[in-house]
C-alpha positions in Angstrom: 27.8 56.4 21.0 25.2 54.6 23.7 24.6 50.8 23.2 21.1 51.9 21.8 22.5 53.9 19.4 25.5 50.9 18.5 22.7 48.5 18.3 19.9 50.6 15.8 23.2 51.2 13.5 24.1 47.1 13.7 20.7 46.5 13.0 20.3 49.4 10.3 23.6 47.6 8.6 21.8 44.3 8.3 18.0 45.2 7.6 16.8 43.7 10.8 13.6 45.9 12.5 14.0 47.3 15.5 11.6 46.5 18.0 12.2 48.0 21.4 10.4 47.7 24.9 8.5 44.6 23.3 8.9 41.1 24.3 11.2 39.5 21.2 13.8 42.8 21.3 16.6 43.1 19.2 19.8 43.0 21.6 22.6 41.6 20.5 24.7 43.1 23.2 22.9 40.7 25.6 21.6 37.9 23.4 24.0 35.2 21.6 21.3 34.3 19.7 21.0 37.8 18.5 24.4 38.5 17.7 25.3 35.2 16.1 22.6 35.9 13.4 24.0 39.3 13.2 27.4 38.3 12.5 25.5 35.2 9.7 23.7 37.9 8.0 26.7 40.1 7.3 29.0 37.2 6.9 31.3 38.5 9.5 34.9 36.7 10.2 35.3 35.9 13.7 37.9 35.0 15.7 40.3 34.8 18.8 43.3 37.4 19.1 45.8 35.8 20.3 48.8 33.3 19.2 47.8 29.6 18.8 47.8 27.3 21.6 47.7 30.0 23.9 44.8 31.8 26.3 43.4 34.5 24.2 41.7 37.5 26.4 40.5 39.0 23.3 38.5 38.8 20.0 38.4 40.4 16.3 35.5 40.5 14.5 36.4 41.3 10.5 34.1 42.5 7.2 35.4 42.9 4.1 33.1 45.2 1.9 33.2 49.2 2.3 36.3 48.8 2.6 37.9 46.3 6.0 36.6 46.8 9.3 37.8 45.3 12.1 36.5 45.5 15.9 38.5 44.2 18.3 37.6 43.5 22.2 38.7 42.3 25.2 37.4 39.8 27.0 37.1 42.0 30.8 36.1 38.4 32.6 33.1 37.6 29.8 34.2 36.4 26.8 30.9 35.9 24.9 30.2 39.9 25.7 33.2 40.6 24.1 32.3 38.5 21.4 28.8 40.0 20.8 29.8 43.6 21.5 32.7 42.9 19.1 30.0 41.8 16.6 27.5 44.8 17.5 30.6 47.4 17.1 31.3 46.0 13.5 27.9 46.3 11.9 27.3 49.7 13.2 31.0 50.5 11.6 29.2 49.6 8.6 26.2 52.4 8.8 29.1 55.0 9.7 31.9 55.7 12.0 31.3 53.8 14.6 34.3 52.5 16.3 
């Protein structure tokens, strides 16, 4: 699955219109902003993989409701992509089989 695809099931999952092309796009893969609200309207759980007091180089993004999904993503040098792809990947798990 493209990121195009990944994001029009993510925003399928959480009744946000798609708008693409147009100033004010949908992208969560690119836009905190995007993704945070994302993550609020689905009431994701997020958080870093990894034992405590230690670096983490990877995050898991959880959703309890058809059943538990769980995305989990490494960090590759950018850990708020992660963190927003990680979020993307888990809503569009939710319109399908995604991940």
């Amino acid at each position: 699955m493209n990121d195009l695809e990944l994001t029009e099931k993510a925003a399928l999952a959480a009744g946000i219109p798609m708008r693409t092309g147009t100033p004010g796009e949908f992208n969560p893969l690119h836009d905190d902003g995007d993704a945070f609200r994302l993550a609020a309207t689905l009431n994701f759980r997020i958080e870093p993989a990894g034992p405590m007091l230690k670096p983490v180089d990877r995050v898991i993004v959880s959703v309890k409701g058809k059943g538990h999904i769980d995305a989990e993503v490494l960090f590759e040098g950018d850990p708020r992509a992660a963190w927003r792809r990680a979020i993307v990947m888990t809503a569009a798990a939710l319109e399908g089989d995604s991940l």
